[in-house]
CHARMM internal coordinates of N, CA and C (Angstrom, degrees):
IC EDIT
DIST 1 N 1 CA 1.4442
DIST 1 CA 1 C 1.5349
ANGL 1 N 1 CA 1 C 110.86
DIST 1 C 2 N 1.3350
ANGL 1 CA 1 C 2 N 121.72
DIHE 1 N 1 CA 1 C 2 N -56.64
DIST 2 N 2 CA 1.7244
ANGL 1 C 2 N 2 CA 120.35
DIHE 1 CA 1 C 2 N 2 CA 164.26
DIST 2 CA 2 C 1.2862
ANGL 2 N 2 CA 2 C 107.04
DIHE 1 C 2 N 2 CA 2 C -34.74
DIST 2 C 3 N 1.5714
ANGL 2 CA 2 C 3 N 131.23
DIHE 2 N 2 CA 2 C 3 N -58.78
DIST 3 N 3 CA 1.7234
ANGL 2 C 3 N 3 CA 106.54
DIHE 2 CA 2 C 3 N 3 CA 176.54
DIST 3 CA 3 C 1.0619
ANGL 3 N 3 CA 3 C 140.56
DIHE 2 C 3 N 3 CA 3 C -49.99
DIST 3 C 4 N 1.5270
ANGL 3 CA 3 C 4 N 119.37
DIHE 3 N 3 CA 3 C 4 N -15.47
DIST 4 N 4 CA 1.3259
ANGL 3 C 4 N 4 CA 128.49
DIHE 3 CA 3 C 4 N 4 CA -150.59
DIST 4 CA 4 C 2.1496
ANGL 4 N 4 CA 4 C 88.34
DIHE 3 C 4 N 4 CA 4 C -95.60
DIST 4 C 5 N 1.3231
ANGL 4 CA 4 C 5 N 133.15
DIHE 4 N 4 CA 4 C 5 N -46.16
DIST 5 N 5 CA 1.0620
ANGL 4 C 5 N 5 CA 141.40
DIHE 4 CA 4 C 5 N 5 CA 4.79
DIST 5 CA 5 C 1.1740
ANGL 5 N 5 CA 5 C 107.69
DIHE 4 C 5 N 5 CA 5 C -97.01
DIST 5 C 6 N 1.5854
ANGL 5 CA 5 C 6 N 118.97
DIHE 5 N 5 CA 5 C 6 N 140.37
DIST 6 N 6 CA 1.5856
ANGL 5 C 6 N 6 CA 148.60
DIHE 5 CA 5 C 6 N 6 CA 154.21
DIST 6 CA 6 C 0.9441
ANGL 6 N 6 CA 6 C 134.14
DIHE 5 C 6 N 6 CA 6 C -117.30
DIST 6 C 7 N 1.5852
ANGL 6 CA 6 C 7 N 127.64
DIHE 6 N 6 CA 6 C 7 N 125.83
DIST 7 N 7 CA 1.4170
ANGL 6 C 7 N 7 CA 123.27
DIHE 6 CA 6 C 7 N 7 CA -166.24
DIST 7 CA 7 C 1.6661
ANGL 7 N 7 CA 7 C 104.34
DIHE 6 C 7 N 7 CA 7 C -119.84
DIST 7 C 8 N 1.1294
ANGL 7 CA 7 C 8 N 102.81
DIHE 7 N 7 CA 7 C 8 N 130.63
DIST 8 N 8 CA 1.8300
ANGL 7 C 8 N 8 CA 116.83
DIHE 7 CA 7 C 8 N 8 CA 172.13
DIST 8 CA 8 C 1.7038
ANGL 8 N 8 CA 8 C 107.10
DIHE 7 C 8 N 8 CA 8 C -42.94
DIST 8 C 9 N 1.0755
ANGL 8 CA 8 C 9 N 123.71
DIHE 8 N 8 CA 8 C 9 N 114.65
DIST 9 N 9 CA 1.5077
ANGL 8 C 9 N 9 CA 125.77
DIHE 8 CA 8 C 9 N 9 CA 159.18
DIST 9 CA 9 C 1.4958
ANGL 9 N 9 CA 9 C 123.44
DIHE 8 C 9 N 9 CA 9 C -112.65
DIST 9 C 10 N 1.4545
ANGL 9 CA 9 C 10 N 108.69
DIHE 9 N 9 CA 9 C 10 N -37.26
DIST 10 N 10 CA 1.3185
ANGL 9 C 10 N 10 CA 101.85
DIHE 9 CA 9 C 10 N 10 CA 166.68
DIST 10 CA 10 C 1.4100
ANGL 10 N 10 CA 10 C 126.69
DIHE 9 C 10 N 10 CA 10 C -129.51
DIST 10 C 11 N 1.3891
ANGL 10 CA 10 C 11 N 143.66
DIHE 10 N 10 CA 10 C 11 N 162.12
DIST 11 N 11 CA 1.2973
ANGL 10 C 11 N 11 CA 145.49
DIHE 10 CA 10 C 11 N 11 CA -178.23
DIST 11 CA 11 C 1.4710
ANGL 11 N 11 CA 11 C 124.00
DIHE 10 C 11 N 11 CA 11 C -144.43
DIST 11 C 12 N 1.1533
ANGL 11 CA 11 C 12 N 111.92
DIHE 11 N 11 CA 11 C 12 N 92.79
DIST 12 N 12 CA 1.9279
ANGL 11 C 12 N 12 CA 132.11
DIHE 11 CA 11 C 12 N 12 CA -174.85
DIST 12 CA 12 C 1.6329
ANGL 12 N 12 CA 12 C 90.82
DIHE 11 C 12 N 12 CA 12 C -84.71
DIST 12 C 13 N 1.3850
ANGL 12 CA 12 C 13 N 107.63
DIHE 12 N 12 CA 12 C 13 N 120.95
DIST 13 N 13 CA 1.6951
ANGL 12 C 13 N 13 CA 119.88
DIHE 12 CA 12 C 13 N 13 CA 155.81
DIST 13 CA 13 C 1.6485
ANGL 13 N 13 CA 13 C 98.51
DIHE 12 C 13 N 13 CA 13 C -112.76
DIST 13 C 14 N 1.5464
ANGL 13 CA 13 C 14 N 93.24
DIHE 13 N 13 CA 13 C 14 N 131.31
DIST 14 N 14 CA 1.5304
ANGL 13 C 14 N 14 CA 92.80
DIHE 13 CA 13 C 14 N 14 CA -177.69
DIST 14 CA 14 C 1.5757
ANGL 14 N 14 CA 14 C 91.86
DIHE 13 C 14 N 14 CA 14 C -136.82
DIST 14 C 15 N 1.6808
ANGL 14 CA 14 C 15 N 90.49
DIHE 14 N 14 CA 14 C 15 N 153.01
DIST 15 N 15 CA 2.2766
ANGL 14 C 15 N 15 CA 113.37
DIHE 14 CA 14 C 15 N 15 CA -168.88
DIST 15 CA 15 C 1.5990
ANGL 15 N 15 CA 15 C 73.52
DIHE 14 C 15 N 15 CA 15 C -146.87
DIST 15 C 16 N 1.7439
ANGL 15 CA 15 C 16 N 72.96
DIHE 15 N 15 CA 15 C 16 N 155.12
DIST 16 N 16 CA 1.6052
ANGL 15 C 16 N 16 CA 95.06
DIHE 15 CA 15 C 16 N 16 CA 169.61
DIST 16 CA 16 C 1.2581
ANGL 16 N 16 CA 16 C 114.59
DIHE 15 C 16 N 16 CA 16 C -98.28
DIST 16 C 17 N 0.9657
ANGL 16 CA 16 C 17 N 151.06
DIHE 16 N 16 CA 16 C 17 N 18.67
DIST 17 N 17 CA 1.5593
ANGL 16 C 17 N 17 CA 174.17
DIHE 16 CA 16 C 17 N 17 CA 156.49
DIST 17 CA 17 C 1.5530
ANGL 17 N 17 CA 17 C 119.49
DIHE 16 C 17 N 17 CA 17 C -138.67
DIST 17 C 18 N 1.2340
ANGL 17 CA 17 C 18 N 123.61
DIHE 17 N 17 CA 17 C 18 N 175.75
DIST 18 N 18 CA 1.5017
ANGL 17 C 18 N 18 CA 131.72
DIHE 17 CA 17 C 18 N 18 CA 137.28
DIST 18 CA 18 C 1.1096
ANGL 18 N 18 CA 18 C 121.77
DIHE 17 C 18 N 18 CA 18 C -71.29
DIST 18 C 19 N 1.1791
ANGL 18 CA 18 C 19 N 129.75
DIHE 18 N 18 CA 18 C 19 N -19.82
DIST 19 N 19 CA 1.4430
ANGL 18 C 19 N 19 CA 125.55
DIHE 18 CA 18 C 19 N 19 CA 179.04
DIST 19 CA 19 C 1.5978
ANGL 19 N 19 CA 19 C 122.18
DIHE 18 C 19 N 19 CA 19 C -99.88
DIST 19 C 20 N 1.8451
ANGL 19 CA 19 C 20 N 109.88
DIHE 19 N 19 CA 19 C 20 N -6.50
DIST 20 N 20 CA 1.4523
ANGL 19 C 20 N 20 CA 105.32
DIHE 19 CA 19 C 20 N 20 CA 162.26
DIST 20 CA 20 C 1.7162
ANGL 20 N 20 CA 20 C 104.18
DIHE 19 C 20 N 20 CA 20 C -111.96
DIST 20 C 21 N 1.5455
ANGL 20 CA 20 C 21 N 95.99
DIHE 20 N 20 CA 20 C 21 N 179.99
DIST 21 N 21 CA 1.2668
ANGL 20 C 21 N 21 CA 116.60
DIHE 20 CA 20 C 21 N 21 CA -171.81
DIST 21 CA 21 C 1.7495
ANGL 21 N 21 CA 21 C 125.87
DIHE 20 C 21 N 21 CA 21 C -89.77
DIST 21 C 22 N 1.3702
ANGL 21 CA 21 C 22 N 92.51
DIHE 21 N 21 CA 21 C 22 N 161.58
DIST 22 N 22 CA 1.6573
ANGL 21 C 22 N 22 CA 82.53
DIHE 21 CA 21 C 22 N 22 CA -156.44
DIST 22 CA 22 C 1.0754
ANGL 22 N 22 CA 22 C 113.01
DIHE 21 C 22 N 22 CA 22 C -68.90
DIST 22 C 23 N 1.6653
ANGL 22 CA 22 C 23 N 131.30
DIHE 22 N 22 CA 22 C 23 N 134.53
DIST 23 N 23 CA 1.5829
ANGL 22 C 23 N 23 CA 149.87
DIHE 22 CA 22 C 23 N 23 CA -163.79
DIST 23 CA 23 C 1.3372
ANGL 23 N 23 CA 23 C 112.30
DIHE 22 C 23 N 23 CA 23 C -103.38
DIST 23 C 24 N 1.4192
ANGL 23 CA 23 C 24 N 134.70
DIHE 23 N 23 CA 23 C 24 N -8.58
DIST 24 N 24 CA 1.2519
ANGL 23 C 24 N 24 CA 138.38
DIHE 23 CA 23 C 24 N 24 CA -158.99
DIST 24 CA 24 C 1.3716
ANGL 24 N 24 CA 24 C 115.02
DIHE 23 C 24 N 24 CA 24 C 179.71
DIST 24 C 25 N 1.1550
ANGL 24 CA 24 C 25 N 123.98
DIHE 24 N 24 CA 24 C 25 N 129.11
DIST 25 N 25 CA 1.4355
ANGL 24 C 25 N 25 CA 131.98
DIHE 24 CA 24 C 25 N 25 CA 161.86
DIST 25 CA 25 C 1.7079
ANGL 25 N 25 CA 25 C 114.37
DIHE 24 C 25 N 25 CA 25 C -123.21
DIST 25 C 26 N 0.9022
ANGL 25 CA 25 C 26 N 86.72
DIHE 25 N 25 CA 25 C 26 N 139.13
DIST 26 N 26 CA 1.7683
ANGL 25 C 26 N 26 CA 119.47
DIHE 25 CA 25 C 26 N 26 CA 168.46
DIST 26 CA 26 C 1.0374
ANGL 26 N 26 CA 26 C 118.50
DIHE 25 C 26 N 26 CA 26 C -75.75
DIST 26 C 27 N 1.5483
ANGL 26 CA 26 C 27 N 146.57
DIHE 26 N 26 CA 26 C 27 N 109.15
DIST 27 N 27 CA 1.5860
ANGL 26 C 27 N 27 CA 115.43
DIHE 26 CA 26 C 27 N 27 CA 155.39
DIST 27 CA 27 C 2.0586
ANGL 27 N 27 CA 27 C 94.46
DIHE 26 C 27 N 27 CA 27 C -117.89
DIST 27 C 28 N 1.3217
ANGL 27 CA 27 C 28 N 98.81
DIHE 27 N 27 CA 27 C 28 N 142.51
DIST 28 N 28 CA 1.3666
ANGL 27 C 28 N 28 CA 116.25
DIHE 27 CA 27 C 28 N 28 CA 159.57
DIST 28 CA 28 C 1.4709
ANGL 28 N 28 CA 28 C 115.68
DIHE 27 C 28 N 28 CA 28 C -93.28
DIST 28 C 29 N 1.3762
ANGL 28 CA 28 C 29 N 127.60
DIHE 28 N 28 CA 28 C 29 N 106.58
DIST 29 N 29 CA 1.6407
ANGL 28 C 29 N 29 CA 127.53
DIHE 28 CA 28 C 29 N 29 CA 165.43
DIST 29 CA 29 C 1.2185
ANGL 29 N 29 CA 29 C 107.54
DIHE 28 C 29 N 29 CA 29 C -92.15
DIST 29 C 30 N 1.4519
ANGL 29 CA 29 C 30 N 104.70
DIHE 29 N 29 CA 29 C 30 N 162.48
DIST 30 N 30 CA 1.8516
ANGL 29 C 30 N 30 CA 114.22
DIHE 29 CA 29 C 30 N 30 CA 172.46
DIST 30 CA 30 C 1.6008
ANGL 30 N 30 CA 30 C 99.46
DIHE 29 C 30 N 30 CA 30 C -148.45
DIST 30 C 31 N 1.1139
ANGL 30 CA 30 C 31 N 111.22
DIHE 30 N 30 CA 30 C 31 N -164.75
DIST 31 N 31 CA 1.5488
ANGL 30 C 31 N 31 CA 121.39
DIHE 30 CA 30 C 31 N 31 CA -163.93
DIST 31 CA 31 C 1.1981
ANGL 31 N 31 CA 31 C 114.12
DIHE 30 C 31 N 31 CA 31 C -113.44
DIST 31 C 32 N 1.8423
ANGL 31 CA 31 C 32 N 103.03
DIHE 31 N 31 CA 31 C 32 N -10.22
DIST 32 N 32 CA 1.7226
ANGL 31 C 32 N 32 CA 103.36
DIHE 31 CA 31 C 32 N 32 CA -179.84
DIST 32 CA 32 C 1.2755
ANGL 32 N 32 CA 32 C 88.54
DIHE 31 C 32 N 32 CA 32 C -102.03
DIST 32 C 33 N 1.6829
ANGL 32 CA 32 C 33 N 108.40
DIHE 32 N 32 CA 32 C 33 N 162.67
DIST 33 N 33 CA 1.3055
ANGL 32 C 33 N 33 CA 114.09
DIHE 32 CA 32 C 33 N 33 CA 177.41
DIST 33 CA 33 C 1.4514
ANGL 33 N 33 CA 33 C 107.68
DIHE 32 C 33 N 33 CA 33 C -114.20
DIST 33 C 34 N 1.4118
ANGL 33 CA 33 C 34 N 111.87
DIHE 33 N 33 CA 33 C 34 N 106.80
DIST 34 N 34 CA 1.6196
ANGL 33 C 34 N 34 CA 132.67
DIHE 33 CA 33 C 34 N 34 CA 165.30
DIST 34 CA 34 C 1.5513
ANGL 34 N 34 CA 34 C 108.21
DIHE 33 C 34 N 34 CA 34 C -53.21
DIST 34 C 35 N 1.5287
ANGL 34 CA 34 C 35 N 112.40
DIHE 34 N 34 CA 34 C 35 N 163.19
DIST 35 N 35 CA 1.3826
ANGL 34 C 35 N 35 CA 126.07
DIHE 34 CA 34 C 35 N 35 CA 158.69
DIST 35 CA 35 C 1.5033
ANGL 35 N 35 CA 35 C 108.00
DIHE 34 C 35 N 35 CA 35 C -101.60
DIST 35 C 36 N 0.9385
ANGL 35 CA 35 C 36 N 120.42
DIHE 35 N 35 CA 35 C 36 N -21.25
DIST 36 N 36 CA 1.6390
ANGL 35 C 36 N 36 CA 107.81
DIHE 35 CA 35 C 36 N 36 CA -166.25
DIST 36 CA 36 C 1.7644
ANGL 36 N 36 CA 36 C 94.29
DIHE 35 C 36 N 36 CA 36 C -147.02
DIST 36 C 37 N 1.8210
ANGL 36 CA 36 C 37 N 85.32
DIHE 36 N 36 CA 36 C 37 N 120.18
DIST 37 N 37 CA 1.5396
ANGL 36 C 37 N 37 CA 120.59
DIHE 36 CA 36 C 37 N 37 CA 171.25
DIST 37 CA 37 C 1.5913
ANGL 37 N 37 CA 37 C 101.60
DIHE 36 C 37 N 37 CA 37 C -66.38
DIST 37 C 38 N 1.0818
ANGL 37 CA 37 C 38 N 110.53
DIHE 37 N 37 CA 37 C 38 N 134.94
DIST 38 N 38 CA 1.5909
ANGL 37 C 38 N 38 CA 132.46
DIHE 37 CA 37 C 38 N 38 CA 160.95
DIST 38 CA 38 C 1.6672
ANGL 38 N 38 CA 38 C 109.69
DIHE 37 C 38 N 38 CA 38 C -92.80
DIST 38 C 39 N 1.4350
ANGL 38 CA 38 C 39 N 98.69
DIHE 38 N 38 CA 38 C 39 N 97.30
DIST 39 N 39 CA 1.6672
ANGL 38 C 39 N 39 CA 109.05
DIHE 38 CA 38 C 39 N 39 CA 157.37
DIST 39 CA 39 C 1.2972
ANGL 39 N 39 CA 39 C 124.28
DIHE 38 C 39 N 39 CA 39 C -91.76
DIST 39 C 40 N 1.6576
ANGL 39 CA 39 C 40 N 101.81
DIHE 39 N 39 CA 39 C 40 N 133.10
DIST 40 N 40 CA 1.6900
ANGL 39 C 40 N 40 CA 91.16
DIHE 39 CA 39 C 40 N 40 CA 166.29
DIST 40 CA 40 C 1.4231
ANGL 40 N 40 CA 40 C 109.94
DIHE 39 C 40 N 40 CA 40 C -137.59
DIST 40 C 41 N 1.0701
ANGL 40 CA 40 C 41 N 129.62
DIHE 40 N 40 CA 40 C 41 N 169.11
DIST 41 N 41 CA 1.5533
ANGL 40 C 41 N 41 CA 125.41
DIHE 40 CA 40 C 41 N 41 CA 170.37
DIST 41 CA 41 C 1.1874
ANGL 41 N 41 CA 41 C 97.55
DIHE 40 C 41 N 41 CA 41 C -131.76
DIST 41 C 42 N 1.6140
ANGL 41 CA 41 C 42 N 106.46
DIHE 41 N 41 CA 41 C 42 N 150.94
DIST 42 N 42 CA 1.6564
ANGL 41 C 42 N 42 CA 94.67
DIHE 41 CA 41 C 42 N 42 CA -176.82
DIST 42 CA 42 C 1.7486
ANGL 42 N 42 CA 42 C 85.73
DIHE 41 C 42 N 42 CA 42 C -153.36
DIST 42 C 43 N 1.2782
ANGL 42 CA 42 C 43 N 135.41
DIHE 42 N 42 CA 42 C 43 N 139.36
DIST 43 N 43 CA 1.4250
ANGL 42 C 43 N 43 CA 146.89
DIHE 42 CA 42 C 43 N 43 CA 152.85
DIST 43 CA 43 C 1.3124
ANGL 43 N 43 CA 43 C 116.87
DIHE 42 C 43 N 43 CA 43 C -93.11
DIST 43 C 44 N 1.1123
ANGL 43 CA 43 C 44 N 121.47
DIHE 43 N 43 CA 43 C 44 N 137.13
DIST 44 N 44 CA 1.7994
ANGL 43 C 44 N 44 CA 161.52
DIHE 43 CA 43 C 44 N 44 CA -149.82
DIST 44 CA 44 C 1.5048
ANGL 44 N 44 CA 44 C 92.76
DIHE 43 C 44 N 44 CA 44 C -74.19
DIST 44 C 45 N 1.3297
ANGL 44 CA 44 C 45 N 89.76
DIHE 44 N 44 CA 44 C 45 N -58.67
DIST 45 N 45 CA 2.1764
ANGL 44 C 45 N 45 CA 87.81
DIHE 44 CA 44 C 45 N 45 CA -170.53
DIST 45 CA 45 C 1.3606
ANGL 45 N 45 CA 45 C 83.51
DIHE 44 C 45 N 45 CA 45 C -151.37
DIST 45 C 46 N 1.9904
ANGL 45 CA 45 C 46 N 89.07
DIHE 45 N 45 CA 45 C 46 N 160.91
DIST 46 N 46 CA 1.4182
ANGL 45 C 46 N 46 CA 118.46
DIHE 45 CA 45 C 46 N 46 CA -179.88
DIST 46 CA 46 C 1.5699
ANGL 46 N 46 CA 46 C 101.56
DIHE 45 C 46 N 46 CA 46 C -80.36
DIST 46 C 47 N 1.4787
ANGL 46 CA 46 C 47 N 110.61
DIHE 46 N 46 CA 46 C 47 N 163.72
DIST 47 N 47 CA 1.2125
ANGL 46 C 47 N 47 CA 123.89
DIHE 46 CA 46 C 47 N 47 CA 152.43
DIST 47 CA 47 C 1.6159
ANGL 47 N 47 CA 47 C 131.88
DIHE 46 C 47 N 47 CA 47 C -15.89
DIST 47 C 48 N 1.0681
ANGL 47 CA 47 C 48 N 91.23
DIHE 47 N 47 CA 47 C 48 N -44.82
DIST 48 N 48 CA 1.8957
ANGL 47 C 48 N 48 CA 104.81
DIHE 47 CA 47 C 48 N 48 CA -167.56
DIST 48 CA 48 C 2.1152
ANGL 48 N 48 CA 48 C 98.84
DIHE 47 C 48 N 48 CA 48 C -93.28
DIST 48 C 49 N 1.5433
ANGL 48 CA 48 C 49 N 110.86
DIHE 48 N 48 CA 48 C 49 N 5.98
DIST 49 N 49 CA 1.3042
ANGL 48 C 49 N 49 CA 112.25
DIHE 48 CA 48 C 49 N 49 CA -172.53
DIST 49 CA 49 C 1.6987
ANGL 49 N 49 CA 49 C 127.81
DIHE 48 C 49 N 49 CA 49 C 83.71
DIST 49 C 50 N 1.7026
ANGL 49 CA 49 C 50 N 98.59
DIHE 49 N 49 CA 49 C 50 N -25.87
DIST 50 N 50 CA 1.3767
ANGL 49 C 50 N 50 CA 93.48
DIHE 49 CA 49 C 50 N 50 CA 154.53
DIST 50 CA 50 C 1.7023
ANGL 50 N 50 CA 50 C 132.78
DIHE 49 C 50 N 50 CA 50 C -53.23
DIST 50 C 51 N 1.6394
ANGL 50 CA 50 C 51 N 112.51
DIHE 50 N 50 CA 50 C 51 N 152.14
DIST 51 N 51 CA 1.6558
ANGL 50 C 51 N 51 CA 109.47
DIHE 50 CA 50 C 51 N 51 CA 171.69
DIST 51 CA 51 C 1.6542
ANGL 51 N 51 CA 51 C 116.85
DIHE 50 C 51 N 51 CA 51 C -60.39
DIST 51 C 52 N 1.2109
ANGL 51 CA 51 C 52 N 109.06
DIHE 51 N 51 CA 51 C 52 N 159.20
DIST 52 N 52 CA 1.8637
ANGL 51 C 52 N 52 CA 93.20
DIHE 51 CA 51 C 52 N 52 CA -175.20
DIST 52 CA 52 C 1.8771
ANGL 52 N 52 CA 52 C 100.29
DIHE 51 C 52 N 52 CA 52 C -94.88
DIST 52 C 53 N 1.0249
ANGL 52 CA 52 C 53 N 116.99
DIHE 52 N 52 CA 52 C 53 N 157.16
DIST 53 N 53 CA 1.9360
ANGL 52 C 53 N 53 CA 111.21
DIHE 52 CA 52 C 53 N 53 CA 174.33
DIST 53 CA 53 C 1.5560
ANGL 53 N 53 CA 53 C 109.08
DIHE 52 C 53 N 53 CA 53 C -51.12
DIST 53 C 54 N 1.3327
ANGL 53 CA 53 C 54 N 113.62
DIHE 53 N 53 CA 53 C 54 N -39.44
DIST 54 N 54 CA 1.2924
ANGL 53 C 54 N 54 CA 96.02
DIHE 53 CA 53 C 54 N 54 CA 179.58
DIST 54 CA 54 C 1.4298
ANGL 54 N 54 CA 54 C 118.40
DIHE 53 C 54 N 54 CA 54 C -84.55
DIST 54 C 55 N 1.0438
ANGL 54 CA 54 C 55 N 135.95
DIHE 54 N 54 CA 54 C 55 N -49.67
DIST 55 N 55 CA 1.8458
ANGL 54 C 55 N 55 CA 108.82
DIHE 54 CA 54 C 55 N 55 CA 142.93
DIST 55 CA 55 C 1.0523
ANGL 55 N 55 CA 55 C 124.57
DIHE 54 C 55 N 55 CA 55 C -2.40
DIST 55 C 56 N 1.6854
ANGL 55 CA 55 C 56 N 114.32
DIHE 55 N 55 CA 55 C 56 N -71.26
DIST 56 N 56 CA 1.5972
ANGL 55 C 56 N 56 CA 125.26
DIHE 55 CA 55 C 56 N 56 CA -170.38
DIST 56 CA 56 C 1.9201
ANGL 56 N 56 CA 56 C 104.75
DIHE 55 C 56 N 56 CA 56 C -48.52
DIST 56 C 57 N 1.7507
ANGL 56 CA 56 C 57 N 105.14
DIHE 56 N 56 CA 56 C 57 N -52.06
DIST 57 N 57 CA 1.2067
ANGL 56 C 57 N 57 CA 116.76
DIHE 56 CA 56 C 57 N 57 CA -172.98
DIST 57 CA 57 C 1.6365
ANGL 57 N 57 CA 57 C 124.69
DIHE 56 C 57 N 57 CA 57 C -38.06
DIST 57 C 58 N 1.3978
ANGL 57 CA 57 C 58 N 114.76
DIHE 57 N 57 CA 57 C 58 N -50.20
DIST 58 N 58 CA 1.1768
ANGL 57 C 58 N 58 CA 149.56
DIHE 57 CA 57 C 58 N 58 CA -174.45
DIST 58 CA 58 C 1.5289
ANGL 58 N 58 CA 58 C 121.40
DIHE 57 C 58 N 58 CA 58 C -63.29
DIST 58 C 59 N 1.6633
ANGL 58 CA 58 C 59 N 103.57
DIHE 58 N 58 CA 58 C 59 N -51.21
DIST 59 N 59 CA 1.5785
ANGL 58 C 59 N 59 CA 113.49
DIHE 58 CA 58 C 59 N 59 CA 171.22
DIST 59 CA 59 C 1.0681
ANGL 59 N 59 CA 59 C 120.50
DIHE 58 C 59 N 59 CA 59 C -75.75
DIST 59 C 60 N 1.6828
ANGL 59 CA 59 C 60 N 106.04
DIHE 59 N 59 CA 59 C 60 N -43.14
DIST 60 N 60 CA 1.7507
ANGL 59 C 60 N 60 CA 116.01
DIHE 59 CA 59 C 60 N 60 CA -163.36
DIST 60 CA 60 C 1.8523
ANGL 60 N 60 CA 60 C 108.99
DIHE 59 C 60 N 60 CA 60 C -16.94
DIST 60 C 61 N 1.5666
ANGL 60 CA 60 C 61 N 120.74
DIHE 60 N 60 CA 60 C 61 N -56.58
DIST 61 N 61 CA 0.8340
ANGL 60 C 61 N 61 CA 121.22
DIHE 60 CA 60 C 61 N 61 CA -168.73
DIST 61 CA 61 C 1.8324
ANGL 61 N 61 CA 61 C 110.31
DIHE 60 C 61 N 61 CA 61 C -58.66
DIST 61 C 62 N 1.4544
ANGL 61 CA 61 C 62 N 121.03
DIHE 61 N 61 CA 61 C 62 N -9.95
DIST 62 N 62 CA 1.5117
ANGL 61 C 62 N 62 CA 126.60
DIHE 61 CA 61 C 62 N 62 CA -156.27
DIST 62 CA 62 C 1.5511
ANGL 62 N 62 CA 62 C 86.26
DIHE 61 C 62 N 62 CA 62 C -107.66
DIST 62 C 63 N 1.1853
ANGL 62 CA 62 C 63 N 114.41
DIHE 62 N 62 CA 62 C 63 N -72.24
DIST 63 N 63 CA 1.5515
ANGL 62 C 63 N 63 CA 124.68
DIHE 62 CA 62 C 63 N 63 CA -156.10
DIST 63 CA 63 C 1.4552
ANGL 63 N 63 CA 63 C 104.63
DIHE 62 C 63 N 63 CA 63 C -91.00
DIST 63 C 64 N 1.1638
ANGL 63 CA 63 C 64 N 106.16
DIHE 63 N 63 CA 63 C 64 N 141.58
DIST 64 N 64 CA 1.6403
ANGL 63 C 64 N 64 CA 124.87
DIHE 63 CA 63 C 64 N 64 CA 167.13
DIST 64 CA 64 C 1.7892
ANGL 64 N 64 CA 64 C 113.49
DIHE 63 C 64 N 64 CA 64 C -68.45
DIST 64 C 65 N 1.0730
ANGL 64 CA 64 C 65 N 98.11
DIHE 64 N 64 CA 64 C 65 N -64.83
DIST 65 N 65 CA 1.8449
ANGL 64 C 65 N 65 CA 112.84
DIHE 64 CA 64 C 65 N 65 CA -159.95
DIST 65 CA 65 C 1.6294
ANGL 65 N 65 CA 65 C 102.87
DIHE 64 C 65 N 65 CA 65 C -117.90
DIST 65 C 66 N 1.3529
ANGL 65 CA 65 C 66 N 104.49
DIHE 65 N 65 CA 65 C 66 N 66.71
DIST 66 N 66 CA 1.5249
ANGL 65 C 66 N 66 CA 120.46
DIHE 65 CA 65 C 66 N 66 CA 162.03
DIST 66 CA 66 C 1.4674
ANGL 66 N 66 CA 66 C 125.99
DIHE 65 C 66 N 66 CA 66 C -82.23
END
COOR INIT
IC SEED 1 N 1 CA 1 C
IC BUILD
């Protein structure tokens, strides 16, 4: 991505719980070069098997019946 040039701005680690390990990452690049990376971690569903809001937050626009 630096050759092209692209610079890292953001970074999504995503689990399907809190209690497993991370399955997927995200990175967002752009062309300006930031100082400060945006991390987030975010899990799929709560404990009890429900989706978490920020899950919910993210799709709403994708999925109907979340």
């Amino acid at each position: 991505a630096e050759k092209q040039p692209f610079y890292l701005k953001e970074k999504v680690l995503f689990q399907h719980t809190v209690n497993h390990a991370w399955f997927r990452t995200i990175l967002y690049f752009t062309r300006k070069k930031t100082e400060d990376i945006i991390e987030e971690e975010l899990a799929i569903k709560n404990n009890d098997g429900a989706y978490t809001t920020a899950f919910k937050e993210i799709l709403k626009d994708y999925y109907l019946h979340l």
